[in-house]
GULOKOL-773805 format. One record per residue: residue in three letters; z, y, x of N, C-alpha, C, O in turn. Coordinates in Angstrom, 1 decimal, always signed. Layout:
BEGIN
REC  residuo      nz      ny      nx     caz     cay     cax      cz      cy      cx      oz      oy      ox
REC      ALA       Z       Y       X       Z       Y       X       Z       Y       X       Z       Y       X
...
***
This chain:
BEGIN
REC  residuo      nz      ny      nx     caz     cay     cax      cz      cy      cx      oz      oy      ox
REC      UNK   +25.6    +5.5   +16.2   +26.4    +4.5   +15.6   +27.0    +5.0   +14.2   +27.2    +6.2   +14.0
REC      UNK   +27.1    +4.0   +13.4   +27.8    +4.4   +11.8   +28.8    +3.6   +12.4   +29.1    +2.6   +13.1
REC      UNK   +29.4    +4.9   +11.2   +31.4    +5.6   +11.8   +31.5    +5.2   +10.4   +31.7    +4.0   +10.3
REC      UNK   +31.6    +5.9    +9.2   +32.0    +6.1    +8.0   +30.9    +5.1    +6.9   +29.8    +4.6    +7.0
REC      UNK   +31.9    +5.1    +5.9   +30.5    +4.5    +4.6   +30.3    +6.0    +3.6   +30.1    +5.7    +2.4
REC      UNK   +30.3    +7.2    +3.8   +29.4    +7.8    +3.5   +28.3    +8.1    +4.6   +27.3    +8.6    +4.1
REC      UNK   +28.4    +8.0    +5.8   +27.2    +8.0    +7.2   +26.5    +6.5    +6.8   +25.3    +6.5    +7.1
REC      UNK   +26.9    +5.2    +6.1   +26.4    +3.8    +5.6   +25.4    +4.7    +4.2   +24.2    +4.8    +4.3
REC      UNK   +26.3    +5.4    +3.2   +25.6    +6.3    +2.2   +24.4    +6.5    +2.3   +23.5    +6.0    +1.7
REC      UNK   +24.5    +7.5    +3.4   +23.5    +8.6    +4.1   +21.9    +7.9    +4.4   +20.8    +8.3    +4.2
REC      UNK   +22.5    +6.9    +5.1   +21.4    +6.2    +6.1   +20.3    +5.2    +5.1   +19.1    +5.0    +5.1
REC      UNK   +21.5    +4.8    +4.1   +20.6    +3.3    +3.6   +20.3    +3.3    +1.9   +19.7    +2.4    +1.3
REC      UNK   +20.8    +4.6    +1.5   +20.7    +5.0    +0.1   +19.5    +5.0    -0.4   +19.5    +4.6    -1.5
REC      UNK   +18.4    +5.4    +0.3   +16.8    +5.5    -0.1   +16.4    +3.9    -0.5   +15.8    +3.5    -1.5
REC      UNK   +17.0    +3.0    +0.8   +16.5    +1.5    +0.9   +17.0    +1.0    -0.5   +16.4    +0.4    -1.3
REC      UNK   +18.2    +1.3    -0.5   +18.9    +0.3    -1.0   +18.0    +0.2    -2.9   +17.6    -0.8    -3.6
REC      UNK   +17.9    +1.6    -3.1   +17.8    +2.6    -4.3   +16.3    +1.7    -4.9   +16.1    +1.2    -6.0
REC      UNK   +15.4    +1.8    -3.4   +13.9    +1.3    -3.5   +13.7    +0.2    -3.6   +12.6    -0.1    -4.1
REC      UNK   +14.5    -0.8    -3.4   +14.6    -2.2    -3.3   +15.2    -2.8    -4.9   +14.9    -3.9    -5.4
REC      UNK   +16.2    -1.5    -5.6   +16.9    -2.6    -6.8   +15.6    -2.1    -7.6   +15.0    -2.9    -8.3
REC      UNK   +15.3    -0.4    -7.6   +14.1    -0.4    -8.5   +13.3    -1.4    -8.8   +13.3    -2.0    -9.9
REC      UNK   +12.2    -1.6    -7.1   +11.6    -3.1    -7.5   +12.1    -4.3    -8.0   +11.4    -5.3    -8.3
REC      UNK   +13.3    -4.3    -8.2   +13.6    -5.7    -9.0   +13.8    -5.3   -10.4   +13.4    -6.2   -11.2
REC      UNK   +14.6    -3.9   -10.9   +14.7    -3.9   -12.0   +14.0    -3.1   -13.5   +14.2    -3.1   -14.7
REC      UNK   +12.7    -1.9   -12.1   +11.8    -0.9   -12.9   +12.2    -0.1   -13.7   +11.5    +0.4   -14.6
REC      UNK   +13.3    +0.0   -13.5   +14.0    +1.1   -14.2   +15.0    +2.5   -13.4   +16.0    +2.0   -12.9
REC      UNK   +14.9    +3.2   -13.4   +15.2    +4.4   -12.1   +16.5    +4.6   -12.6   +17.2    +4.8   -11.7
REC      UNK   +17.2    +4.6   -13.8   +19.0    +4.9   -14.2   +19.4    +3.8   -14.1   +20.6    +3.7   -14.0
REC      UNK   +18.5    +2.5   -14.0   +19.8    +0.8   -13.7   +19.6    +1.1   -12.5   +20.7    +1.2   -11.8
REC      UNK   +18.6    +1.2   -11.8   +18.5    +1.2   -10.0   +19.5    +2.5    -9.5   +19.8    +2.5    -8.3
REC      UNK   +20.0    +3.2   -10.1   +20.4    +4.1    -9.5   +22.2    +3.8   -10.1   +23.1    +4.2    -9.4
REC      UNK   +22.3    +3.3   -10.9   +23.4    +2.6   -11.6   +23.6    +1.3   -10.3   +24.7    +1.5    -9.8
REC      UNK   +23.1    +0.6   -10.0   +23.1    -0.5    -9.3   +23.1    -0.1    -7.7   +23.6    -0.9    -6.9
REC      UNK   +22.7    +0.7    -7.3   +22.9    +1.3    -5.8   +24.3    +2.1    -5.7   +25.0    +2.2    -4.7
REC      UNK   +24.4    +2.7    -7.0   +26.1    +3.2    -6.9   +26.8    +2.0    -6.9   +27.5    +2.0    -5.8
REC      UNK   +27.0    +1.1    -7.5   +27.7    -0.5    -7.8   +27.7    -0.8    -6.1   +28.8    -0.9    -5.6
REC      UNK   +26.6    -1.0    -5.3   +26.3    -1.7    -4.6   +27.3    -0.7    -3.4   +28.2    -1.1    -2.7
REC      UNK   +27.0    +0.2    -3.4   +27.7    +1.3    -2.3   +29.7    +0.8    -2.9   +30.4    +0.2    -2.2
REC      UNK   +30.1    +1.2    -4.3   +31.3    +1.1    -5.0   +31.6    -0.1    -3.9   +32.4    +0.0    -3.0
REC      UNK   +30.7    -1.3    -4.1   +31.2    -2.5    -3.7   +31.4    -2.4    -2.2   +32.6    -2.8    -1.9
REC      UNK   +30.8    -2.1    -1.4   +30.7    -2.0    -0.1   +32.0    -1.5    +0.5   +32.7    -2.1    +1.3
REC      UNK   +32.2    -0.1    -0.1   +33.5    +0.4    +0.2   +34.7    -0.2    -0.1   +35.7    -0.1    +0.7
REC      UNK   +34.7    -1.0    -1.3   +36.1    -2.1    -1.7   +36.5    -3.2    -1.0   +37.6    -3.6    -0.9
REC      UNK   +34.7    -3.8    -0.3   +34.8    -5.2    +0.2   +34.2    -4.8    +2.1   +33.7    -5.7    +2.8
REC      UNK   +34.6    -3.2    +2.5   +34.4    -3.3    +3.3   +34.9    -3.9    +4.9   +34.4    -3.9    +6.0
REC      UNK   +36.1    -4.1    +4.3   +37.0    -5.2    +5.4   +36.5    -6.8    +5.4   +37.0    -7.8    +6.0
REC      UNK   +35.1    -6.7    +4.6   +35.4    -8.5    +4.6   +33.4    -8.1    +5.7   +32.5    -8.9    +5.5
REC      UNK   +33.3    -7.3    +6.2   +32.3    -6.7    +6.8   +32.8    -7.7    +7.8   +34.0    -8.0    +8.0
REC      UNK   +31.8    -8.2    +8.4   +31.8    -9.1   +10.0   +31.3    -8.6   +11.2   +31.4    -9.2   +12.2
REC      UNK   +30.5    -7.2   +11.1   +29.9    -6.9   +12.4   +28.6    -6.9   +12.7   +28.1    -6.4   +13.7
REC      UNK   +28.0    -7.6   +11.7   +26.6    -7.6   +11.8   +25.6    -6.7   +11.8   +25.7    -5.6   +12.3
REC      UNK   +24.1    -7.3   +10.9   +23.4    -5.9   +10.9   +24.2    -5.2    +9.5   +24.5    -5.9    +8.5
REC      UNK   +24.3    -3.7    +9.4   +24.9    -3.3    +7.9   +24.1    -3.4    +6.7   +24.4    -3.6    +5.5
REC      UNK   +22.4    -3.3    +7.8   +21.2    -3.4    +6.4   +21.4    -4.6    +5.8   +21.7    -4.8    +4.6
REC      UNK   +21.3    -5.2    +6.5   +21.2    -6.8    +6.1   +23.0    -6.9    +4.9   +22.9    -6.8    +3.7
REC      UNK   +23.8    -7.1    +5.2   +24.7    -6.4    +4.5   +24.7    -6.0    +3.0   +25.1    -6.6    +2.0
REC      UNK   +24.1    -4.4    +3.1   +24.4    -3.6    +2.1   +23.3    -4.7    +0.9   +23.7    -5.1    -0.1
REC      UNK   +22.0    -4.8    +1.5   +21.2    -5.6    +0.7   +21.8    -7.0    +0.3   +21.4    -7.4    -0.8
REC      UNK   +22.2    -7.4    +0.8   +23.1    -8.6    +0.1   +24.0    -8.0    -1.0   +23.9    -8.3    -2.2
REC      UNK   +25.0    -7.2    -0.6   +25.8    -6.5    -1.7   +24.7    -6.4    -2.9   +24.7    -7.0    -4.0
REC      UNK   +23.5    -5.2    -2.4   +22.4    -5.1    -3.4   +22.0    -6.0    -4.6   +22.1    -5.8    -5.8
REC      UNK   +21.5    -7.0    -4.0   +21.4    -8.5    -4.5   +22.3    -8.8    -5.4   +22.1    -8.9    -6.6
REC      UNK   +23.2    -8.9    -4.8   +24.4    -9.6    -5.6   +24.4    -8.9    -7.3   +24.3    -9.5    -8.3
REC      UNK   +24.5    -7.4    -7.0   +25.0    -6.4    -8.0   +23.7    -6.7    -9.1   +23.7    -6.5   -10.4
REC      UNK   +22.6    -7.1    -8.4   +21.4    -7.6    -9.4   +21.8    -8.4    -9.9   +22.3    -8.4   -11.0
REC      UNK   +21.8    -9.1    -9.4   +21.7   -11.0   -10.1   +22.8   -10.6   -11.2   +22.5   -10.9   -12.3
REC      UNK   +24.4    -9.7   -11.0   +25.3    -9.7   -11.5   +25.1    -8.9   -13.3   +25.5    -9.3   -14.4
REC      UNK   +24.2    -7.6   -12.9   +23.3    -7.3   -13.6   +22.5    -8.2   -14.2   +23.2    -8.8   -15.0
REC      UNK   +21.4    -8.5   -14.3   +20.3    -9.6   -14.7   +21.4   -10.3   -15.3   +21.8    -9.8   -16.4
REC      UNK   +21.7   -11.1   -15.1   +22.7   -12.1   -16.2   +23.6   -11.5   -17.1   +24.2   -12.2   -17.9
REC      UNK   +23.8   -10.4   -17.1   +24.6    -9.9   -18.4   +23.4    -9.0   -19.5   +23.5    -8.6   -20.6
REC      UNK   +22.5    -9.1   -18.6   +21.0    -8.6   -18.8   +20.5    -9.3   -20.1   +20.2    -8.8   -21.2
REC      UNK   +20.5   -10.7   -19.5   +19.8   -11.8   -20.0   +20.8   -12.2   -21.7   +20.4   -12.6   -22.8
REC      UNK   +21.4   -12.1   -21.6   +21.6   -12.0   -22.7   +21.6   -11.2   -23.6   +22.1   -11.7   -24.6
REC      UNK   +21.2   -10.3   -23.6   +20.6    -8.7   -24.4   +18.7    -8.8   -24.6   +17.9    -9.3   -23.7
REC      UNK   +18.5    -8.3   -25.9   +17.3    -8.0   -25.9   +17.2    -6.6   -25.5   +18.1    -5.8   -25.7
REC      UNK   +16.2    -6.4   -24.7   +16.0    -5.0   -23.9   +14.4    -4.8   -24.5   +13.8    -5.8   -24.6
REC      UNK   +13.5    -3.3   -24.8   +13.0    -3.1   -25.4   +12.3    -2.6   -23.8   +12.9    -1.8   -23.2
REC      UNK   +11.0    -3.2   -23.2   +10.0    -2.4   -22.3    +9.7    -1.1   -22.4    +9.1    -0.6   -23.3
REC      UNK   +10.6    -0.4   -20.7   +10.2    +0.9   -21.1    +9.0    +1.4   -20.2    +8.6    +1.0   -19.1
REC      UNK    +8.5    +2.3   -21.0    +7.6    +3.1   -19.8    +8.0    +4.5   -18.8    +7.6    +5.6   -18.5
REC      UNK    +9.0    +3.4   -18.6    +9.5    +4.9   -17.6    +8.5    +5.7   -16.3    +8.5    +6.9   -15.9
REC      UNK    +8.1    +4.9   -16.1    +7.0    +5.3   -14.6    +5.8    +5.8   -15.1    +5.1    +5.9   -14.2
REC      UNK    +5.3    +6.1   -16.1    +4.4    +6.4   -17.0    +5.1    +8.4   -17.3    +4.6    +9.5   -17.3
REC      UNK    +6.0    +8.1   -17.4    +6.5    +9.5   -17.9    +7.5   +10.2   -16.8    +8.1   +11.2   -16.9
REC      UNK    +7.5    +9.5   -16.0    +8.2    +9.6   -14.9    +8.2   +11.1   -14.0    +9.1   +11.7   -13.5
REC      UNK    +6.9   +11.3   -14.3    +5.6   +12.5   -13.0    +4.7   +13.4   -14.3    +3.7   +12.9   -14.8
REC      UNK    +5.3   +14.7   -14.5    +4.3   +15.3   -15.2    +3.0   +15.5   -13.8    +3.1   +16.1   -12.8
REC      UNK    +1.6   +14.9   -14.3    +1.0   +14.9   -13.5    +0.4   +16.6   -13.2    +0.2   +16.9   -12.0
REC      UNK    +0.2   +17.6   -14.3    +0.4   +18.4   -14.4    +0.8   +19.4   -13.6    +0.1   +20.3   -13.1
REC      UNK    +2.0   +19.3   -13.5    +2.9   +20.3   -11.9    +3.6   +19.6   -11.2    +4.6   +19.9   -10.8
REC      UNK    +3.0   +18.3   -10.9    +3.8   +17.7   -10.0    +2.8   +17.7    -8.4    +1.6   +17.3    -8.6
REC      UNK    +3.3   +18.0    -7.0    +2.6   +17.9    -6.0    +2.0   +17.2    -6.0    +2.3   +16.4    -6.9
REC      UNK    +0.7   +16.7    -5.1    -0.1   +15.8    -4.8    +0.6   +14.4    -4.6    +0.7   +13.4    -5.2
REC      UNK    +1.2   +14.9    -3.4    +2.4   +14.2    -2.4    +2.9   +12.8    -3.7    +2.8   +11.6    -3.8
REC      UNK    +3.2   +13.8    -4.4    +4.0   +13.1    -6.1    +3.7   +11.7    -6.5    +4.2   +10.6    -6.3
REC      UNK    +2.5   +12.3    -7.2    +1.5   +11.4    -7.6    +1.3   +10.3    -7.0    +1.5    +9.2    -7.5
REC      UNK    +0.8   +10.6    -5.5    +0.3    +9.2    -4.7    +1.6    +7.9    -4.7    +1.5    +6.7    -4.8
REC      UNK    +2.8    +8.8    -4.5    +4.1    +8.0    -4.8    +4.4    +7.2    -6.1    +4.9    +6.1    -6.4
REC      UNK    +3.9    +8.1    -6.8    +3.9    +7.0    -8.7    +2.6    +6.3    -8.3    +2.4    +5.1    -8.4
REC      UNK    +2.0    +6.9    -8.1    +0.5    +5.5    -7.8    +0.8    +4.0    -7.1    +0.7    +2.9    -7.6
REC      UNK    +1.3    +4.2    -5.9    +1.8    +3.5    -5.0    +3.0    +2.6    -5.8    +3.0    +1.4    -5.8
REC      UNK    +3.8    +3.3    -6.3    +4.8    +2.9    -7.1    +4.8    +1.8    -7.8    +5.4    +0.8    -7.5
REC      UNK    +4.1    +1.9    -9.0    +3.0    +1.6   -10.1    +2.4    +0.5    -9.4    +2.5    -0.6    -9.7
REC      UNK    +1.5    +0.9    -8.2    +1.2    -0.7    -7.8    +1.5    -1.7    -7.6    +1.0    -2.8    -7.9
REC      UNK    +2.5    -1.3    -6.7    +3.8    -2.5    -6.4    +4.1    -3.0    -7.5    +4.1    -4.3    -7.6
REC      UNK    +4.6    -2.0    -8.7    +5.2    -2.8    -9.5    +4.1    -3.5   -10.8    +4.4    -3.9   -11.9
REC      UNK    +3.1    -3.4   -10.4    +2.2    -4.3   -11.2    +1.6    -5.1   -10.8    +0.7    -5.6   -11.5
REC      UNK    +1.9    -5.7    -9.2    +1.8    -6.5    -8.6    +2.8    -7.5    -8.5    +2.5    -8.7    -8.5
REC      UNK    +3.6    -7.1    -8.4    +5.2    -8.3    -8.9    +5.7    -8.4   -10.3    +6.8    -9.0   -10.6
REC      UNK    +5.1    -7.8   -11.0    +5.6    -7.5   -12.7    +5.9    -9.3   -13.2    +7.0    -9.6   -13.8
REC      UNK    +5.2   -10.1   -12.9    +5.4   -11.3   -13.5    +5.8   -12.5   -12.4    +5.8   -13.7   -12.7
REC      UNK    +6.1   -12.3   -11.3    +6.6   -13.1   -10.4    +7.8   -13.6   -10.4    +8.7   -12.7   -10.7
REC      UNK    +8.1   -14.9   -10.1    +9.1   -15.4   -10.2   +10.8   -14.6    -9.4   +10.9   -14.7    -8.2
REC      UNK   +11.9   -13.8   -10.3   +13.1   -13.4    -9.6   +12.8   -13.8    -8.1   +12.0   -13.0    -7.5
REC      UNK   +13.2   -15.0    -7.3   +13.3   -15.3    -6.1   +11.9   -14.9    -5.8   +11.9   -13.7    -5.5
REC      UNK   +11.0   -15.4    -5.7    +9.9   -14.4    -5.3    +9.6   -13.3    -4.8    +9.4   -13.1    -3.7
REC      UNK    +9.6   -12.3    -6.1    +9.7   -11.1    -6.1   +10.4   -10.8    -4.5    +9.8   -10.6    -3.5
REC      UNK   +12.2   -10.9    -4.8   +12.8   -10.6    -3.9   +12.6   -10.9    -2.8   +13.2   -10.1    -2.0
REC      UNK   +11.8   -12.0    -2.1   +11.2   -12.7    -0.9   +10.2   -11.4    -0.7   +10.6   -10.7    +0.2
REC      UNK    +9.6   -11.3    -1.1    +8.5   -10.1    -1.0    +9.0    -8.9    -1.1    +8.4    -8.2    -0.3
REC      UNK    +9.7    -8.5    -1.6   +10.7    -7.0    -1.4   +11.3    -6.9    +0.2   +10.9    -6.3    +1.2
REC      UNK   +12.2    -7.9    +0.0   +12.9    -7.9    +0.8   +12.1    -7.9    +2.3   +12.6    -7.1    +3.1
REC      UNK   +11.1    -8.5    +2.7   +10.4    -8.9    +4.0    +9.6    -8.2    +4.0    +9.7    -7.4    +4.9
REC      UNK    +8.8    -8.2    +3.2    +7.4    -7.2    +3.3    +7.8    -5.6    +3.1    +7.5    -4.7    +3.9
REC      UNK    +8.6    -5.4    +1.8    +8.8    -4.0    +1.8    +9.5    -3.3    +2.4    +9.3    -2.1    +2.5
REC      UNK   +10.7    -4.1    +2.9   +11.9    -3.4    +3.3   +11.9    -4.0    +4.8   +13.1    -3.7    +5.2
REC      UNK   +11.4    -4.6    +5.8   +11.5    -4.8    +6.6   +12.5    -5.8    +7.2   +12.5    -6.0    +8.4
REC      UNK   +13.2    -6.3    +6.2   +14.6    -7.4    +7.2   +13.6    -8.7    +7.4   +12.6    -9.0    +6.8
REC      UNK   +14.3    -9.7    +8.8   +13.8   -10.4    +9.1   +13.7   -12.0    +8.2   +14.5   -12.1    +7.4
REC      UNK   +12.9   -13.0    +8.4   +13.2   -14.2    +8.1   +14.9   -14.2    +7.2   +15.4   -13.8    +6.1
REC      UNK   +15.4   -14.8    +8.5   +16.7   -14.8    +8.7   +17.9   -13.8    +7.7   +18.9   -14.3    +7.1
REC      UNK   +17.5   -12.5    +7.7   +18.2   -11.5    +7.4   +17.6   -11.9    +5.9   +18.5   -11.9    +5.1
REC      UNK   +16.8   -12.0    +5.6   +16.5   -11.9    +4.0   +17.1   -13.6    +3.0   +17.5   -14.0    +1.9
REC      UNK   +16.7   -13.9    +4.3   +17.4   -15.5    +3.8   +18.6   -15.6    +3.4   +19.0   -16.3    +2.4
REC      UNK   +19.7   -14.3    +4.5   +21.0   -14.4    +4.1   +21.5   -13.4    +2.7   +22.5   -13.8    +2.0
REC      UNK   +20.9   -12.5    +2.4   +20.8   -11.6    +1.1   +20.4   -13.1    +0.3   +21.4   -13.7    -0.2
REC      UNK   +19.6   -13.3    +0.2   +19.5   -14.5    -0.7   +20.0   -15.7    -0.7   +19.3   -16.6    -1.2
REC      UNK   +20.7   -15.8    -0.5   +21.9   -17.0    +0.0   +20.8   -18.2    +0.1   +21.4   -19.2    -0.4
REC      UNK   +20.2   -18.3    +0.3   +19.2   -19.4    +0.8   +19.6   -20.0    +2.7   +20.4   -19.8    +3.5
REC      UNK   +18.5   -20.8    +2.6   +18.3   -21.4    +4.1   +16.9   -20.7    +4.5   +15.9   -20.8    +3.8
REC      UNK   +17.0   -20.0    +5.6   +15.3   -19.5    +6.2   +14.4   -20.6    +5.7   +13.4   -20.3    +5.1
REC      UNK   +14.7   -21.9    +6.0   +13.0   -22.5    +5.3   +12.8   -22.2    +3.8   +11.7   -21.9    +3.2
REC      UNK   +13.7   -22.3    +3.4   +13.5   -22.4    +1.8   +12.9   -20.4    +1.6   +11.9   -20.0    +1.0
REC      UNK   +13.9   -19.7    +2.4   +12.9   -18.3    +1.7   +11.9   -18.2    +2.4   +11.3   -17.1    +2.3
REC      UNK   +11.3   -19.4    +3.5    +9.9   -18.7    +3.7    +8.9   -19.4    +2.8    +7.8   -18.8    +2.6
REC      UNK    +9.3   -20.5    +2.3    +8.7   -21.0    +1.1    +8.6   -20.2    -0.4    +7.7   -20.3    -1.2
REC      UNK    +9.7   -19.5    -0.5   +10.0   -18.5    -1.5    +8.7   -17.3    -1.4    +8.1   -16.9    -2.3
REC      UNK    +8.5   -16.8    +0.2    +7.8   -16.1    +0.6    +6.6   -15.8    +0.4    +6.1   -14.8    +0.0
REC      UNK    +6.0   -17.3    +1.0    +4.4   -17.5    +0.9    +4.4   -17.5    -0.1    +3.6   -16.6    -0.4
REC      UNK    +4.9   -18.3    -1.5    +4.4   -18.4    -2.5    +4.5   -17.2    -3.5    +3.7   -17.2    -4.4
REC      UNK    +5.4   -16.0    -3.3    +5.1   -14.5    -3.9    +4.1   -14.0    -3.0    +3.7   -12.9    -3.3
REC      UNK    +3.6   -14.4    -1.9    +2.2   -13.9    -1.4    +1.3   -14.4    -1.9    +0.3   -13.8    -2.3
REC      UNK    +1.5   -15.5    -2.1    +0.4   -16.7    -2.9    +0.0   -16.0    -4.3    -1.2   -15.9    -4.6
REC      UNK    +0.8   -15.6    -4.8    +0.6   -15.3    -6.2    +0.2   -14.2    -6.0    -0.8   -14.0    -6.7
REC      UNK    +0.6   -12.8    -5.2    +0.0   -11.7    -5.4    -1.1   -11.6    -4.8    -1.6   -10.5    -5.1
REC      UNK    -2.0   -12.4    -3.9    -3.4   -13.0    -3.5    -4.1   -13.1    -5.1    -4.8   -12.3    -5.8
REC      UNK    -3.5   -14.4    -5.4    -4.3   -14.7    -6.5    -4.6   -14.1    -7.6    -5.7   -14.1    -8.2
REC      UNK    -3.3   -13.2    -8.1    -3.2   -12.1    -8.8    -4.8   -11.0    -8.7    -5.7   -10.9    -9.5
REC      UNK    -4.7   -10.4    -7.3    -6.0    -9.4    -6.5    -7.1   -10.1    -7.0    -8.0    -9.7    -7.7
REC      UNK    -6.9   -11.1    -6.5    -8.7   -11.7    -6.6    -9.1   -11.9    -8.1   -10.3   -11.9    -8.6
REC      UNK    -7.9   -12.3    -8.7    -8.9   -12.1   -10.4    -9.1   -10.4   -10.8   -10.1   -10.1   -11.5
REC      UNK    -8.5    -9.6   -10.3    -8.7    -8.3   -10.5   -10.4    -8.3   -10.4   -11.3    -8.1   -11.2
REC      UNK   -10.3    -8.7    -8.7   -12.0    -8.0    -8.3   -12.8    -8.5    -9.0   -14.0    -8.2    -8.9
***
């Protein structure tokens, strides 16, 4: 059982961390944005109801994006290559590598998908929360993010097949 929000910390920091990356590709805003999302948790954590915490902290998650992204959007931001310089391939473990590979593919597989999309696909496929649970991070209705869903499957189908 989680007792404390550093044992909440502990448990969901990897998820939380892995999840804003994919939305924002950048490893100092995702890690900027998982601190925000933890900050928030601890401030707003009396308005907690009992539920699942994953489901939860990922909503906070969410939130601290979108809150991000819109102050975002109004700034020109210059594409970085961070994941490119990320991994001296050089002396970095095998182990490493396959993780920036892997990395790298995800993220050049959602690179142009629609926000809500994206997040339908993060959220379900990568991170494991249910229908339901991803619906409520997304303040949607379950039908609507399973339509959200298929169609970021849709697109990353379509995406593969012009590859091959």
């Amino acid at each position: 059982m989680i007792e404390t929000i550093d044992d909440i910390y502990q448990t969901y920091f990897h998820d939380i961390y892995r999840f804003l990356l994919s939305l924002c590709y950048d490893h100092h805003t995702a890690e900027d944005l998982a601190q925000e999302t933890f900050f928030r948790a601890h401030l707003y954590i009396e308005n907690y109801e009992g539920g699942n915490v994953k489901t939860w902290l990922f909503t906070v998650a969410h939130h601290a994006f979108i809150d991000h992204y819109r102050k975002q959007k109004r700034m020109v931001i210059k594409e970085q290559s961070f994941f490119l310089s990320l991994f001296d391939k050089k002396k970095a473990p095998v182990d490493t590598i396959v993780v920036h590979e892997e990395i790298q593919e995800i993220i050049n597989m959602l690179k142009d998908l629609p926000e809500k999309h994206k997040s339908a696909v993060l959220l379900h496929d990568f991170h494991g929360l249910s229908y339901n649970e991803a619906a409520q991070v997304m303040n949607v209705p379950p039908t609507h993010f399973k339509v959200l869903l298929f169609r970021g499957r849709q697109a990353i189908r379509g995406r593969k097949a012009v590859e091959k």
